[in-house]
C-alpha positions in Angstrom: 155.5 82.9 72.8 153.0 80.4 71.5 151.4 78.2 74.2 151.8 78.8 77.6 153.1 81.7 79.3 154.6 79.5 82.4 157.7 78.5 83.0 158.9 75.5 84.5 159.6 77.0 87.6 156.2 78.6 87.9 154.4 75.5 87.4 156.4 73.7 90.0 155.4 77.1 92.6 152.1 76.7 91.7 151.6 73.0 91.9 153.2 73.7 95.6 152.2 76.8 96.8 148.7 78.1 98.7 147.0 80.7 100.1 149.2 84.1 100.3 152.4 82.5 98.5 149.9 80.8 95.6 149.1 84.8 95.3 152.4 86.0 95.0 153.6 83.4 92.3 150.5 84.9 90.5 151.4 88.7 91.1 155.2 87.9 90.0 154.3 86.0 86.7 151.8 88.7 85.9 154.9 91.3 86.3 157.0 89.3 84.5 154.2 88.6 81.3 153.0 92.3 81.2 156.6 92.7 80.6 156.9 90.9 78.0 153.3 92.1 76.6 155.2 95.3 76.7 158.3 94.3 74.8 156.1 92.5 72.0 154.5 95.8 71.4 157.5 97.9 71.3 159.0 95.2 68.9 156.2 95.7 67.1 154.4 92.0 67.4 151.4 93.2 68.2 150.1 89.9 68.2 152.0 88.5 71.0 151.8 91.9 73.0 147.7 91.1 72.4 148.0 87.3 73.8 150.1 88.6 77.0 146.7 91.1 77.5 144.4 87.8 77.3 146.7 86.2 79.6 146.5 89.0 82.0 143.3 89.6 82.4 143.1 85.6 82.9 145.3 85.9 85.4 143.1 88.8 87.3 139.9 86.6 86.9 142.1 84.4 89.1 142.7 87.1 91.7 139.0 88.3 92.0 138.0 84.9 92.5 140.9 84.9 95.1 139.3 87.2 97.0 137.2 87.1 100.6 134.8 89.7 100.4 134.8 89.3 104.3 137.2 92.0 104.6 137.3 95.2 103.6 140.3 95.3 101.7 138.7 93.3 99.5 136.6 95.9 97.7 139.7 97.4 97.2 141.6 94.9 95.6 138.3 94.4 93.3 138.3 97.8 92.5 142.1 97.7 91.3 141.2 94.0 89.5 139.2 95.8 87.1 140.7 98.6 86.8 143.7 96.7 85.5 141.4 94.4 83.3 139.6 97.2 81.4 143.3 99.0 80.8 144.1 95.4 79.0 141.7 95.0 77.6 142.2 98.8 76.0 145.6 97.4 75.4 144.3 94.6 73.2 142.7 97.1 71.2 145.3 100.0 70.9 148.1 100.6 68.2 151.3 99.2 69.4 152.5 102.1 71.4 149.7 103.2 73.3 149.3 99.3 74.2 152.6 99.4 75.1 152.0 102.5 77.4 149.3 100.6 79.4 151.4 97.4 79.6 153.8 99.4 81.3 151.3 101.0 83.4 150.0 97.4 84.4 153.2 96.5 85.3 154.0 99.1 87.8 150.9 98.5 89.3 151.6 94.5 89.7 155.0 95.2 90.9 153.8 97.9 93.7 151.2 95.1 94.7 153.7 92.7 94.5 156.1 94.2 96.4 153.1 95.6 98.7 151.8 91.8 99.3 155.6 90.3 99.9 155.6 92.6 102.9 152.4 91.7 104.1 153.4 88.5 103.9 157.0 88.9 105.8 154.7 90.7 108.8 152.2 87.9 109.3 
């Protein structure tokens, strides 16, 4: 997927959203790319599979500059951030089905955060 990894749909969230829901378009396209980084490896385009990585990790520079290190939770979320960064960024530098292991591994951690910060979100 030369270019960018939005869609259409995303950009229009993004241009409209803030705050908590600006977060969760973030956490759902980074499901939806480590995905697909997944499925590039496994397809064996280990070029793609590397670009979804750089997009990622993009994408979590986002999030740690999100963050308000007023709260506790925060130091949590950092801690999580980089976690997930330095697995990508073994990712970028693994053979196609390792990389493809820890693309999977990112994703179910985006998703549990996702689906963590969607019922955050419907409690507030």
């Amino acid at each position: 997927m030369a270019g960018s990894y939005l869609t259409d749909e995303e950009r229009a969230k993004i241009g409209n959203a803030e705050g908590a829901e600006l977060t969760l378009v973030l956490y759902t396209h980074a499901v939806r790319i480590a995905a697909l980084g997944k499925d590039a490896f496994a397809s064996g385009d280990t070029e793609e599979g590397k670009g979804c990585c750089d997009h990622l990790i993009k994408v979590i520079d986002l999030l740690l500059a999100s963050l308000d290190m007023n709260y506790s939770t925060a130091k949590d979320f950092e801690r999580m951030y980089n976690y997930m960064k330095g697995r990508l960024t073994d990712a970028g530098n693994a053979e196609s089905k390792t990389a493809g292991d820890i693309l999977a591994e990112t994703t179910d951690h985006f998703t549990s955060i996702k689906e963590n910060w969607e019922k955050v979100m419907k409690a507030a």
